[in-house]
C-alpha positions, 0 to 999 in steps of 0.5 A: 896062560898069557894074559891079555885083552881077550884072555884074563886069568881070573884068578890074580883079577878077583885076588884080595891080596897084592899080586907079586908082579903088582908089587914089582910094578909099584916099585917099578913106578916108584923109583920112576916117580923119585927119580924125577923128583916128584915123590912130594906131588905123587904122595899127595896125589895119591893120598887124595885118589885113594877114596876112589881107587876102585872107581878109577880101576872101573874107569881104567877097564871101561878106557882099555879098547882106546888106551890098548893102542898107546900104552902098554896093556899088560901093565895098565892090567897090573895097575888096573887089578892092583888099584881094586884093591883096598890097601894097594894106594897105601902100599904104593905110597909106602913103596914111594917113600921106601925109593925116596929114602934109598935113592933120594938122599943121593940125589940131594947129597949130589946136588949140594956137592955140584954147588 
């Protein structure tokens, strides 16, 4: 079924565990965030939001008729569903730090030899 505004699958909505498109998107964010250098901030961000991960899914759901017009619905769905899940903040951190140590030691060994 094509999940969309309208049509929802229940089933990945009230799932306990990450969903494998969750997960894809969270490494998909996670190379984003390396590659722009910002691996330190987003840990740290993150960390800190993880209390209200839920909280934020809800504000996210109440936001979707606005937000559908500017970003991408299917995957601020993905995000939505994933941040009502207890564990996901620290999946996606480890995802984060799991990037920065493939791609990120490049990036510096790079910069040094630019230099």
């Amino acid at each position: 079924m094509q999940e969309d505004f309208w049509n929802v699958d229940w089933d990945k909505e009230f799932a306990e565990e990450l969903q494998e498109d969750e997960l894809a998107l969270f490494e998909k964010l996670a190379k984003e965030v390396v590659q722009r250098q910002l691996t330190v901030p987003a840990v740290m961000l993150i960390e800190s939001f993880k209390p209200f991960n839920w909280i934020g899914s809800q504000l996210m759901l109440m936001l979707e008729p606005i937000t559908v017009y500017m970003f991408n619905i299917r995957e601020m769905q993905i995000v939505r569903r994933a941040l009502q899940k207890r564990d996901a903040m620290e999946v996606f951190v480890q995802k984060i730090e799991k990037a920065d140590s493939e791609f990120g030691p490049k990036k510096k060994k790079k910069r040094s030899s630019d230099e």
